[in-house]
C-alpha positions in Angstrom: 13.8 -81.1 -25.8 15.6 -79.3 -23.0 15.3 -82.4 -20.4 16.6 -84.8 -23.5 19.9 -82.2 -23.6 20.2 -82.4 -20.1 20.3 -86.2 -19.8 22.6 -86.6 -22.8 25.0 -83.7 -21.0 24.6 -86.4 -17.5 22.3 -84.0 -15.8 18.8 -84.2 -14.8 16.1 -81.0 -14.2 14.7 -80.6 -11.0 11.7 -78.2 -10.0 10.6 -77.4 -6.3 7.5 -78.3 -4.6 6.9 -75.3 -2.4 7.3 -71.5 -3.7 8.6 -70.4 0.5 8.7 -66.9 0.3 7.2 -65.8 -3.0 10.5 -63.9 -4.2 10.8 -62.7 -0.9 7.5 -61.0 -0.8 6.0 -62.9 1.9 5.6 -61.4 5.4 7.3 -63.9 8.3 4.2 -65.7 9.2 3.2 -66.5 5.7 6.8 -67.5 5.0 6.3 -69.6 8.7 3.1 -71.2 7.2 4.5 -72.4 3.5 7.8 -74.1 4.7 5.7 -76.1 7.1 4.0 -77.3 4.6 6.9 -79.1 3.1 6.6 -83.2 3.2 10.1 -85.2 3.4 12.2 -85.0 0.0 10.1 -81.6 -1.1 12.8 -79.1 -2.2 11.5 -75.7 -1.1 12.7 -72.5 -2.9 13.3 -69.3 -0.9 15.0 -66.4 -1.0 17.7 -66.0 2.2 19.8 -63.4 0.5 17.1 -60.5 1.0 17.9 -59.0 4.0 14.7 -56.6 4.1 11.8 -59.5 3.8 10.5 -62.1 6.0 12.4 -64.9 4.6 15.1 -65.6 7.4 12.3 -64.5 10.6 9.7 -67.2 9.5 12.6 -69.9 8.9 14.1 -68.8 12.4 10.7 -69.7 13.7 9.8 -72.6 12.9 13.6 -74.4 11.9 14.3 -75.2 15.6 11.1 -77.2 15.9 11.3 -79.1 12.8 14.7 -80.3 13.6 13.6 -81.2 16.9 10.5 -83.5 15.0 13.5 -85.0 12.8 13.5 -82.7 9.8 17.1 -82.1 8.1 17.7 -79.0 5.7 19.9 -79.1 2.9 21.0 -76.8 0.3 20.1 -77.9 -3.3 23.8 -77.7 -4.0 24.5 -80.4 -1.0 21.8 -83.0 -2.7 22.8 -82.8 -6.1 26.2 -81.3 -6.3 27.7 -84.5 -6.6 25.8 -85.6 -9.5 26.6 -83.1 -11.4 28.3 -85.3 -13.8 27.2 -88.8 -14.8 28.7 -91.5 -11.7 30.7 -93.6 -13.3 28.9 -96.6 -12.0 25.9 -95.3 -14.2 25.0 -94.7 -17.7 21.9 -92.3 -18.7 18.9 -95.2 -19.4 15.7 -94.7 -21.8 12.9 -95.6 -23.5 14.7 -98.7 -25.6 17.6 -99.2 -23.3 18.5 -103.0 -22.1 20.5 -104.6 -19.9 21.7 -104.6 -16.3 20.5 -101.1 -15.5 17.0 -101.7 -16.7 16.4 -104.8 -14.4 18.1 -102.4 -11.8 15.2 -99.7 -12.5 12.6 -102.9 -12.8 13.7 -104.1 -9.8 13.2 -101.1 -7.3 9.7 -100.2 -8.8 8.6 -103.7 -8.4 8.0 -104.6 -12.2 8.5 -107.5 -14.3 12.5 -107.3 -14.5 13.1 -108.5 -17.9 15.7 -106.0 -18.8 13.9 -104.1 -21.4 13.0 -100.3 -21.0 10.2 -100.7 -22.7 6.8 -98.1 -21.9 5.5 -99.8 -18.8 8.7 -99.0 -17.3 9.1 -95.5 -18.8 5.6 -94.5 -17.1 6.7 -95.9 -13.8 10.1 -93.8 -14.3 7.7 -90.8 -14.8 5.5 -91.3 -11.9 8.5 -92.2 -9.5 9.9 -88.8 -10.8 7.1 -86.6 -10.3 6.4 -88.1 -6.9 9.8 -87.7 -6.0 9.4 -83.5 -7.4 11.6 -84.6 -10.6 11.1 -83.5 -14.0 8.9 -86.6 -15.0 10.9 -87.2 -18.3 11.2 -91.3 -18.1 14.8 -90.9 -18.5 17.2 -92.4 -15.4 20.0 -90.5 -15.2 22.4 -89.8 -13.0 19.7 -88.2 -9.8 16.9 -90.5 -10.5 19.4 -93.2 -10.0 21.0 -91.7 -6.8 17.3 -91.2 -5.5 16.5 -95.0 -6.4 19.7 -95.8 -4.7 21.2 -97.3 -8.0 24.4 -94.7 -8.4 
């Protein structure tokens, strides 16, 4: 119910794949540890605005050499703050949806692209979400079509 409300209101829920800092409980090391763990297009949640934990001296270790292997940080905020309401290039597509933006959707995850949202292509909409660390709901909206490159 609530990820149907969010994609009528244009927005979609996202979760994260790595807890960094387990509300800021986590000593430096550990904190060191879990983000290193994260795999390109993971979101990872932490907690930089507690002064007193070891949030901000394990990402101060390891930050430097994961931009130096390529890695780029962003905020949340900076990867979805422009979607915050629907692109005007796209409309919200479903289960039962037709049309242009279906064979769009079809098209980048190399199905049949007859234009017909029908449940082959709502199950690959869920799996491209949850391997993409979106709420797998089958519903494109306005970040599952920025993140198929679509909006």
């Amino acid at each position: 119910m609530g990820a149907r409300a969010a994609a009528l209101m244009g927005q979609e829920l996202v979760s994260f794949a790595i807890n960094g800092d387990a509300g800021s409980t986590y000593p430096a090391g550990t904190v060191c540890t879990e983000a290193c763990t994260a795999s390109p297009g993971d979101i990872v949640i932490s907690h930089m605005n507690r002064p007193g934990g070891g949030t901000a001296p394990g990402y101060a270790r390891k930050v430097p050499a994961l931009k130096a292997r390529g890695y780029k940080f962003r905020t949340l905020s900076q990867v979805i703050g422009a979607t915050t309401s629907p692109p005007t290039s796209w409309v919200t597509i479903e289960y039962g949806s037709q049309g242009a933006e279906a064979v769009g959707v079809q098209r980048v995850l190399h199905l049949t692209a007859d234009g017909i949202f029908g449940p082959i292509t709502q199950a690959a909409v869920k799996a491209y979400q949850g391997s993409h660390h979106s709420v797998p709901d089958g519903i494109v909206g306005p970040l599952t079509a920025h993140t198929m490159g679509l909006a």
